[in-house]
C-alpha positions in Angstrom: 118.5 46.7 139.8 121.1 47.0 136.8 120.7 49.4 134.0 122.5 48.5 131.3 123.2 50.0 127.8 121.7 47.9 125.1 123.6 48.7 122.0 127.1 49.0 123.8 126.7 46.0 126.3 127.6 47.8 128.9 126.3 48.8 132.7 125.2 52.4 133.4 124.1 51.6 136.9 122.9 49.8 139.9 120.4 50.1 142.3 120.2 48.5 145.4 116.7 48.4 147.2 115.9 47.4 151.2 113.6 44.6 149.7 113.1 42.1 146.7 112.3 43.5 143.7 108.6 42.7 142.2 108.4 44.3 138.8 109.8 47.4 137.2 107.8 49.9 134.4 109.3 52.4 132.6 108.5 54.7 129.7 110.6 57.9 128.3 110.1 59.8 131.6 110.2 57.5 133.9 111.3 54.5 135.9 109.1 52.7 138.6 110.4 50.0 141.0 108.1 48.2 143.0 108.9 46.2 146.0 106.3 44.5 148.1 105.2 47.3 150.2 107.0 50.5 148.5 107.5 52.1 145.3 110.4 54.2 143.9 110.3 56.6 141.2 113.5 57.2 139.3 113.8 59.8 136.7 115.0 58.0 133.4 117.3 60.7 132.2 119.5 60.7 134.9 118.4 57.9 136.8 118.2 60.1 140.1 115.3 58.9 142.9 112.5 61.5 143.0 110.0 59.6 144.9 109.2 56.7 147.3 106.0 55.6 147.9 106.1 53.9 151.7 103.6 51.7 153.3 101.6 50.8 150.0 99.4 47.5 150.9 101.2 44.4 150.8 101.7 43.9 146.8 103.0 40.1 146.5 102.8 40.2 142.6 104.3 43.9 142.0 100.5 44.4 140.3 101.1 48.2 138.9 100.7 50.1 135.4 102.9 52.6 133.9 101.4 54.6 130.9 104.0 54.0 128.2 102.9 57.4 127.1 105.7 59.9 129.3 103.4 63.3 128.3 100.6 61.2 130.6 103.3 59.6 133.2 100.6 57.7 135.1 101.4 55.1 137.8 97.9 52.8 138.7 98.7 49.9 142.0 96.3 48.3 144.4 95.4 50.4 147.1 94.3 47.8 149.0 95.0 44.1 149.9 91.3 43.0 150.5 89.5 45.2 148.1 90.3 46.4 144.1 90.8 49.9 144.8 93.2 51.2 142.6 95.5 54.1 143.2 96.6 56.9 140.4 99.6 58.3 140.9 100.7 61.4 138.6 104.3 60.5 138.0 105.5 64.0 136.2 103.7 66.2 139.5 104.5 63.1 141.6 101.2 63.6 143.5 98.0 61.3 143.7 95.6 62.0 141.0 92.5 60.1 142.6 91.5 56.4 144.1 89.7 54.8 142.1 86.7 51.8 143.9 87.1 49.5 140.9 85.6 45.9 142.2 85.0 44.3 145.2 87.7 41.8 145.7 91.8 42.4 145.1 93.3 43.6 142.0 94.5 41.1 139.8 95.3 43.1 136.4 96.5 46.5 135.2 96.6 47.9 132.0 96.6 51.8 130.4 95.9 52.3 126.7 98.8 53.8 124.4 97.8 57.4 125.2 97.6 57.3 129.2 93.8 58.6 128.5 91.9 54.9 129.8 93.0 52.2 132.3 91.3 48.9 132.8 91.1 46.1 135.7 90.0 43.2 136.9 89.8 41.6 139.9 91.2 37.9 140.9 87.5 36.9 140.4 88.4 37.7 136.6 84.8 37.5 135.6 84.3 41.5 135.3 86.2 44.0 133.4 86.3 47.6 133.9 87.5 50.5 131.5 88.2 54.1 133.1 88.9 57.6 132.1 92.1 59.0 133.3 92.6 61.0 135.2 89.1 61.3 136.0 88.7 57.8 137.0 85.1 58.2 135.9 84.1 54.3 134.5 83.8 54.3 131.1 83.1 50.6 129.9 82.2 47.4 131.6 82.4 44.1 130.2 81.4 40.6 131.6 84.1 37.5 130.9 81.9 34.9 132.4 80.0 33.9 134.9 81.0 30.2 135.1 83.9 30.2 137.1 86.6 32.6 138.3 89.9 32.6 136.5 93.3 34.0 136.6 93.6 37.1 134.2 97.1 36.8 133.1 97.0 39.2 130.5 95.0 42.5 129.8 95.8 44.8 126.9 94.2 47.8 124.9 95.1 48.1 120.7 97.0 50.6 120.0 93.7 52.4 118.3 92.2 51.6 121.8 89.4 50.7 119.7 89.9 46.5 121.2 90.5 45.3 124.6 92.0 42.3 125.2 91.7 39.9 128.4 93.1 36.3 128.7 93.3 33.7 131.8 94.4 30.0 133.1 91.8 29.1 131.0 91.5 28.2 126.7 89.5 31.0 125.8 90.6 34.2 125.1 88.4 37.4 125.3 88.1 40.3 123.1 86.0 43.9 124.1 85.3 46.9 121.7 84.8 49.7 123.3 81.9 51.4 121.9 79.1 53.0 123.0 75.6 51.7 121.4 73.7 55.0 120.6 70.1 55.7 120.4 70.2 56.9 116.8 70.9 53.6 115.4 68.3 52.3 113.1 64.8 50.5 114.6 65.5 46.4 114.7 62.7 44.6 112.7 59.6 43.2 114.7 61.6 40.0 115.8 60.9 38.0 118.7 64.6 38.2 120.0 64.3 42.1 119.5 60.8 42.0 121.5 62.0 40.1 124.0 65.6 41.8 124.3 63.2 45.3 124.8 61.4 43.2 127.8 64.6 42.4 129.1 66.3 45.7 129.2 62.6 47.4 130.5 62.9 44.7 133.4 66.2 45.7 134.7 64.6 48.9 136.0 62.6 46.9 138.8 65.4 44.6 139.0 68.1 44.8 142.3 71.3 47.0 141.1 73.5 44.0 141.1 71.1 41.8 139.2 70.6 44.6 136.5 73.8 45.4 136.6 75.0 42.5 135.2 72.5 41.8 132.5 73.7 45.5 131.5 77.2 44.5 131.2 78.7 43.9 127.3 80.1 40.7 126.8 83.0 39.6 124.3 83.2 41.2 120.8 85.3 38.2 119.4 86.8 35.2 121.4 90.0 32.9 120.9 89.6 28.5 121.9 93.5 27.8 122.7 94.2 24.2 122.4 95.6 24.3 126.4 94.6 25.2 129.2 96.1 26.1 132.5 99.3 28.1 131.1 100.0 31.1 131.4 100.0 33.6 128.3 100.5 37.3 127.2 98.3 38.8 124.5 98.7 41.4 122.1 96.5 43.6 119.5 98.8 44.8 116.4 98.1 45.8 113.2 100.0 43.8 110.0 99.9 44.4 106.7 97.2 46.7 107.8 94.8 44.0 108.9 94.3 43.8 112.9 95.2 40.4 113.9 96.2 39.2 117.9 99.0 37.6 119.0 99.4 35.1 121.9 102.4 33.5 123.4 102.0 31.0 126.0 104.0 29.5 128.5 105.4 26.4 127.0 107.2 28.4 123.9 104.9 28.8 121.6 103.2 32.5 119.7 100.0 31.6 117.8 98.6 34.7 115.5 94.8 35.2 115.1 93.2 36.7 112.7 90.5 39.4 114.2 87.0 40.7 112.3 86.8 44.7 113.4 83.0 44.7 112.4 81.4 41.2 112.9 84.1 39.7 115.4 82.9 36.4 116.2 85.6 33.5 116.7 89.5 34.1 115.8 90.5 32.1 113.2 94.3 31.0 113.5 97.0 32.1 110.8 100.1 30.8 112.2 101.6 28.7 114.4 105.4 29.9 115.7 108.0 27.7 117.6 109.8 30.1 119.8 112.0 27.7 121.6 112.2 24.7 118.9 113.7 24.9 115.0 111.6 28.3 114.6 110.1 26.7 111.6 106.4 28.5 111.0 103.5 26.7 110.9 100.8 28.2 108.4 97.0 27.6 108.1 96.9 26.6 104.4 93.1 28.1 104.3 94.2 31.5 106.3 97.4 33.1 105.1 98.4 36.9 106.1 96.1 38.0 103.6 92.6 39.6 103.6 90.0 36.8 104.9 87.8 35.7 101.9 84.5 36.6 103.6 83.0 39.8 101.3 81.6 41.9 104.4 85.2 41.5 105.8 86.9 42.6 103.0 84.2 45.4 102.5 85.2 46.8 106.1 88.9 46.6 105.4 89.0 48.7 102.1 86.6 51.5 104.0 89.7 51.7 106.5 90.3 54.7 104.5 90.8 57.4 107.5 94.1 56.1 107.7 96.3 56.8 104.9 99.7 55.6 103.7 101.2 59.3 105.5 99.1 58.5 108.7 99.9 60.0 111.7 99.9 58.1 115.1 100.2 59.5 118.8 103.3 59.1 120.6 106.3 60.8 121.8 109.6 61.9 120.2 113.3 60.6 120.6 114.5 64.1 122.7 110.8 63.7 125.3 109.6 66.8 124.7 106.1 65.4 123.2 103.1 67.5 124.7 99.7 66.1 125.1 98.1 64.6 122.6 101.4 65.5 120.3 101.1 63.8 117.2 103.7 62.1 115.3 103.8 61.6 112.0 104.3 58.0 111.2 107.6 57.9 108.8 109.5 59.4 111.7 109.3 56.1 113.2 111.8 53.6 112.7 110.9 50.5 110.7 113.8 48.4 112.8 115.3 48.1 116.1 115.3 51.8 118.0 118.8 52.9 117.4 119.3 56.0 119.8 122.2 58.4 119.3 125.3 57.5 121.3 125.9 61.1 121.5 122.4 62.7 122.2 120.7 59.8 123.6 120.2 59.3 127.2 120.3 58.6 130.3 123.3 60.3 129.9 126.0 57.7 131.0 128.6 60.3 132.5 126.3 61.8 134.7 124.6 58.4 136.1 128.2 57.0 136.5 128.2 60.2 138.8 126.1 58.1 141.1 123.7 59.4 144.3 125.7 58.5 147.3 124.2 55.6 149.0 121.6 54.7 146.1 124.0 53.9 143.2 127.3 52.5 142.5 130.0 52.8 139.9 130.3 50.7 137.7 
């Protein structure tokens, strides 16, 4: 493993590890190697080893979460081969928080929200999706994909609101989960025969076997996505622009397709743009959908009540120095609006001290 600084072009450090490398996390506090059947935890500001996880089940894909928020350092990876347990590891106390018996089958996806507080899986069935708390591990949400045919989640991702939840697969639809909780204080549906037979339904599952009720309890998606391929691998993301939440998917074959998403009816995505990330890099625009509010009324009427977040919003994060507590929160205009640009004085890891080295762990460079 080579650290290298960005800005200067220049190596800080090298790692070498007593097996292949799988996939590396880091946040502000920390950095997390995983190998196949072992995990080392690094400490980001001077890049010294403070843990190794040995023995961890056989981990072909280097499955394994890192909260990118460093007050709530937490570490999620299969604890098992055969079955989706999932381990939290506390990477500040660098001890086990709790296991966590989240499906039946092996882990196939990770992902925290922004603030370290929820973590969801799936399983390489891919047709259920669990949401727990952290670092409880208590579950909080579970939503259905489908029931059709198992897939290949390649992609699992919470907004930054963790208001969304975001799976997609092998396959041309993409999946989107809100995470709320229906209350029993919402208003009585009119005498409909859906409603009447919705209430049979949902009295039914009482005498129905757990699994069986179990998943005619479980939410499906909020809003979905139709890709025009199939079997590609993609990546997913929930942002917010021009204050509008919209998702992002780049697939395989070079290509980033934005969505537009409806917070309060959902329903099917309708695509904005079109981006050609390894051709001219010419955009492609949907003449009918531009980056502007949709033309639907009840849409536009849920945007401008968005009014609990204000021009001088605040967001939850961490500083530049690391010293953010938890639940710290930022105020927004202390974030950059370009590239992060650290001080070369201030910044670190600091770059005399890793050139140090550990004996037999790093080298000069």
């Amino acid at each position: 493993m080579n650290v290298y600084h960005f800005k200067k072009g220049t190596e800080i450090c090298n790692y070498s590890y007593s097996g292949k490398i799988m996939s590396i996390r880091l946040n502000r506090q920390r950095l997390v190697v995983c190998l196949e059947e072992s995990i080392y935890i690094h400490n980001i500001k001077d890049m010294k080893l403070l843990k190794t996880i040995m023995d961890t089940p056989p981990n072909t894909t280097g499955l394994c979460a890192l909260s990118i928020n460093h007050a709530n350092s937490y570490l999620a990876y299969p604890g098992s081969a055969t079955s989706g347990e999932i381990v939290l590891y506390d990477g500040n106390t660098l001890k086990t928080a709790c296991t966590i018996p989240a499906h039946d089958g092996p882990l196939a996806a990770l992902a925290f929200n922004s603030t370290g507080s929820k973590l969801a899986s799936a399983s390489e069935k891919g047709t259920v999706i669990r949401v727990f708390s952290i670092p409880g591990g208590q579950k909080l949400y579970e939503f259905r994909r489908g029931m059709k045919r198992y897939v290949n989640i390649s992609s699992l991702v919470f907004s930054m609101d963790s208001q969304f939840l975001c799976a997609s697969s092998n396959t041309e639809t993409v999946h989107i989960f809100k995470l709320e909780h229906l209350t029993d204080s919402r208003p009585e549906e009119p005498p409909t025969w859906s409603g009447y037979m919705g209430k049979m339904f949902q009295a039914a599952t009482n005498y129905l076997p757990a699994q069986v009720s179990g998943m005619m309890s479980q939410d499906r998606a909020f809003a979905t996505v139709r890709l025009n391929i199939s079997g590609q691998r993609n990546i997913c993301a929930l942002s917010t622009i021009q204050k509008l939440p919209r998702l992002l998917v780049t697939t395989s074959d070079g290509h980033l397709y934005i969505y537009n998403l409806d917070p309060q009816d959902g329903g099917e995505c309708v695509l904005i743009k079109n981006h050609s990330l390894l051709g001219s890099g010419k955009m492609e625009e949907n003449k009918e959908n531009d980056l502007q509010p949709p033309v639907p009324q009840s849409y536009a009427a849920t945007v401008a009540r968005q009014s609990t977040v204000p021009s001088t919003s605040t967001m939850p994060g961490y500083s530049e120095d690391g010293g953010a507590l938890r639940g710290e929160v930022i105020p927004e205009h202390e974030f950059a609006t370009g590239p992060v640009c650290l001080d070369d004085e201030n910044e670190f890891p600091p770059i005399i001290l890793c050139r140090g080295g550990q004996p037999g762990k790093a080298k000069r460079s």
